[in-house]
Backbone as a ProteinNet text record, in pm:
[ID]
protein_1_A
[PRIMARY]
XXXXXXXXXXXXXXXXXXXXXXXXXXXXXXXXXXXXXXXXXXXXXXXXXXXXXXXXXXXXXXXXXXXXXXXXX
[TERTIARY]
-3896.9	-3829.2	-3788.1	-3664.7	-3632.3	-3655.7	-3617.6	-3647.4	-3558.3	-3440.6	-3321.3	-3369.5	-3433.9	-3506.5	-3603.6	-3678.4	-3820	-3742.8	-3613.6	-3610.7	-3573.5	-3568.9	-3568	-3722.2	-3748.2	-3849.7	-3888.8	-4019.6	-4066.9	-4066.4	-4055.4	-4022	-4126.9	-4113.7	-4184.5	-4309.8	-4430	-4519.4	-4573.2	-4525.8	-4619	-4722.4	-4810.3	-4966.9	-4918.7	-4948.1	-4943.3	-5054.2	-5179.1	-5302	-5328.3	-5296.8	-5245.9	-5221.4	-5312	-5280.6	-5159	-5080	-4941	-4920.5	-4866.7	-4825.4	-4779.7	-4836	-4856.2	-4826.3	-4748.9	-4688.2	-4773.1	-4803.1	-4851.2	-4720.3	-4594.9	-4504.8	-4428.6	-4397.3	-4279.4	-4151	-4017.5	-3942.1	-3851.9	-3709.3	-3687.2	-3657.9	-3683.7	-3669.1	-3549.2	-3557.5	-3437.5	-3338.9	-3428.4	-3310.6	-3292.7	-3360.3	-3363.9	-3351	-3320.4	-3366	-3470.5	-3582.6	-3722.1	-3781.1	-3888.9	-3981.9	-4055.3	-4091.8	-4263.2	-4314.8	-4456.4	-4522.6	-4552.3	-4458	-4519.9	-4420.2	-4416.4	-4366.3	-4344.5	-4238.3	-4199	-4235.6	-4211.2	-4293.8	-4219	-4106.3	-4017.6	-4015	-4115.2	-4126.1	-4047.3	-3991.5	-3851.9	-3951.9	-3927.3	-3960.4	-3913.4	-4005.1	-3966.3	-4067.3	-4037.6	-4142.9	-4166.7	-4274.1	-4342.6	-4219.4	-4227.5	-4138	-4011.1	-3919.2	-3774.3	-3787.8	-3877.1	-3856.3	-3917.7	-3962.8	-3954.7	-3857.3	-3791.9	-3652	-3565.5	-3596.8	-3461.9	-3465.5	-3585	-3649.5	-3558	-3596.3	-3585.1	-3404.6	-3353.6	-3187.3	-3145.5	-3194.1	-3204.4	-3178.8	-3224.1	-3328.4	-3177.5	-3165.8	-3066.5	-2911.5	-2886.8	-2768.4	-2774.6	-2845	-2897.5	-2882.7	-2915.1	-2930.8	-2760.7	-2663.7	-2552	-2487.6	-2499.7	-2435.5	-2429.3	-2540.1	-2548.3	-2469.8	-2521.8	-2476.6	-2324.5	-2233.3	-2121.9	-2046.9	-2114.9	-2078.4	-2143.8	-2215.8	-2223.4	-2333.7	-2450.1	-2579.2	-2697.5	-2643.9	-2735.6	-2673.5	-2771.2	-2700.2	-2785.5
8438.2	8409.7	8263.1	8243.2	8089.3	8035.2	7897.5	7845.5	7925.9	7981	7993.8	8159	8200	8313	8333.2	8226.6	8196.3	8178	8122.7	8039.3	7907.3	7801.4	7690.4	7651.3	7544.9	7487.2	7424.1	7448.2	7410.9	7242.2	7214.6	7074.2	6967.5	6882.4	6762.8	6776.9	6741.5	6666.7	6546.2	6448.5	6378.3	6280.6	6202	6151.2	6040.9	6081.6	5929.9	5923.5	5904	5893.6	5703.8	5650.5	5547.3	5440.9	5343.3	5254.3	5192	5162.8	5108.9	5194.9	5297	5405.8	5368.9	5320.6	5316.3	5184.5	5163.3	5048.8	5061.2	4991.4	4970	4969.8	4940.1	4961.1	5051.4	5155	5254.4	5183.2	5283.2	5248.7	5378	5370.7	5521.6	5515.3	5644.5	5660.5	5670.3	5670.1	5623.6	5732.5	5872.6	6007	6062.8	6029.5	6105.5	6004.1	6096.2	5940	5973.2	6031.6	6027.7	5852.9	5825.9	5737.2	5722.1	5697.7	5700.9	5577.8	5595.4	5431.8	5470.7	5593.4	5636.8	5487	5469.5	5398.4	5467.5	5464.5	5524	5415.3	5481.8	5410.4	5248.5	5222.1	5117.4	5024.4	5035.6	5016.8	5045.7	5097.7	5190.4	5292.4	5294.2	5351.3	5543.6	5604.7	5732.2	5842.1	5965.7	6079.9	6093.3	6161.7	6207.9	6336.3	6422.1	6536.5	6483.7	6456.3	6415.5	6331.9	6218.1	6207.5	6254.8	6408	6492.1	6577.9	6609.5	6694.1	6598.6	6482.5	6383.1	6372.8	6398.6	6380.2	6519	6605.9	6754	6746.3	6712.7	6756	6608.3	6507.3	6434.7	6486.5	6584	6629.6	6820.8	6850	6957	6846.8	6796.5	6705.3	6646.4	6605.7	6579.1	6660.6	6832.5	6920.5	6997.7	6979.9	7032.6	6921	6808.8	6686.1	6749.4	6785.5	6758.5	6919.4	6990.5	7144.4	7129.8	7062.5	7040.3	6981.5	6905.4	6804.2	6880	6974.9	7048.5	7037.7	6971.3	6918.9	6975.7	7116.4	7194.5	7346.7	7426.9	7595.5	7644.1
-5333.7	-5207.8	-5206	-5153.4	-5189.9	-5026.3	-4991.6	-4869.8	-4784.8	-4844	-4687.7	-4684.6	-4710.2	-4712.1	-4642.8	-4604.8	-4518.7	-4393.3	-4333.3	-4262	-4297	-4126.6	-4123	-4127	-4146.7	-4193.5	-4007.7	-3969.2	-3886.2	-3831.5	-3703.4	-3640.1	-3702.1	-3728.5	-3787.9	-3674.2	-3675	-3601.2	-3587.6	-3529.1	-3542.9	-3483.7	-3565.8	-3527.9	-3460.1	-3298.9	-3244.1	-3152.3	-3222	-3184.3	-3193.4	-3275.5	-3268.7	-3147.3	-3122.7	-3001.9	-3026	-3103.5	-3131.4	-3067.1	-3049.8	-2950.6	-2811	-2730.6	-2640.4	-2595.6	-2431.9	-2410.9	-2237.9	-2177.3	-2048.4	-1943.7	-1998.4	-1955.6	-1942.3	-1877.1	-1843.5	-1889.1	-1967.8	-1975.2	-2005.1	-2004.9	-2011.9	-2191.2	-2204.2	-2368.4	-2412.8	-2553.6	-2561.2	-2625.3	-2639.4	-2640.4	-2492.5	-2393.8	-2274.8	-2186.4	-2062.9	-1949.7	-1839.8	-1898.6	-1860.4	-1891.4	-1838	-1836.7	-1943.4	-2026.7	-2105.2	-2123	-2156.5	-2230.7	-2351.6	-2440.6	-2538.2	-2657.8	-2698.2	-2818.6	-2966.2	-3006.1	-3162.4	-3284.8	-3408.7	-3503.9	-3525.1	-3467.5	-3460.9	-3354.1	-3262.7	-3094	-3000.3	-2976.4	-2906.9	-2871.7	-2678.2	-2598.5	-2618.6	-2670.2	-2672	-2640.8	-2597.8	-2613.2	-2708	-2764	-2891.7	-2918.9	-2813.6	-2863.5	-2844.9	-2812.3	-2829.7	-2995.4	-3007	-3127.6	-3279.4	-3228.7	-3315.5	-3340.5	-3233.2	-3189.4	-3293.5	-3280.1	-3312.2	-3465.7	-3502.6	-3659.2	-3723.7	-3646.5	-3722.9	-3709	-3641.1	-3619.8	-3737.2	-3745.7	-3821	-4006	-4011.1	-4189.1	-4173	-4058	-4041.1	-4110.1	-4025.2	-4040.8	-4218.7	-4222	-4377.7	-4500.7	-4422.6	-4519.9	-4511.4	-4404.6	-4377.1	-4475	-4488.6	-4546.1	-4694.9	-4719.1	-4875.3	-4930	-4894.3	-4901.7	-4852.4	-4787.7	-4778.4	-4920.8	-4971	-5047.7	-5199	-5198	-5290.1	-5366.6	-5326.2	-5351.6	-5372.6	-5285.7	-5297.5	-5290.5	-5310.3	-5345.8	-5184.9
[MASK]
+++++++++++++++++++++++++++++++++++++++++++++++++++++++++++++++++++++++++

């Protein structure tokens, strides 16, 4: 069975257990315009899930790029 056979490959997760994480400050994020004090791995105010959403459409766009361009079967 090859990958496009399984499916798409499930949304990234990730570990933000991490006190870098976290800002005491509210600010709105920066895919949405909700609030958080969550912080991304770059310090940019974001949800955990939007910037997993953003990761995964990220690695889609990536995989349409290359398979366009003939990179992949």
């Amino acid at each position: 069975m090859t990958g496009e056979d399984a499916g798409p490959d499930p949304p990234p997760v990730l570990d933000w257990r991490d006190a870098k994480h976290w800002s005491w400050t509210a600010k709105q994020c920066r895919y949405c315009p909700g609030l958080t004090n969550l912080r991304d791995s770059h310090g940019s105010h974001s949800h955990k899930c939007c910037a997993e959403d953003a990761l995964a459409q990220q690695a889609a766009d990536a995989t349409a790029a290359y398979r366009q361009n003939g990179q992949t079967t």
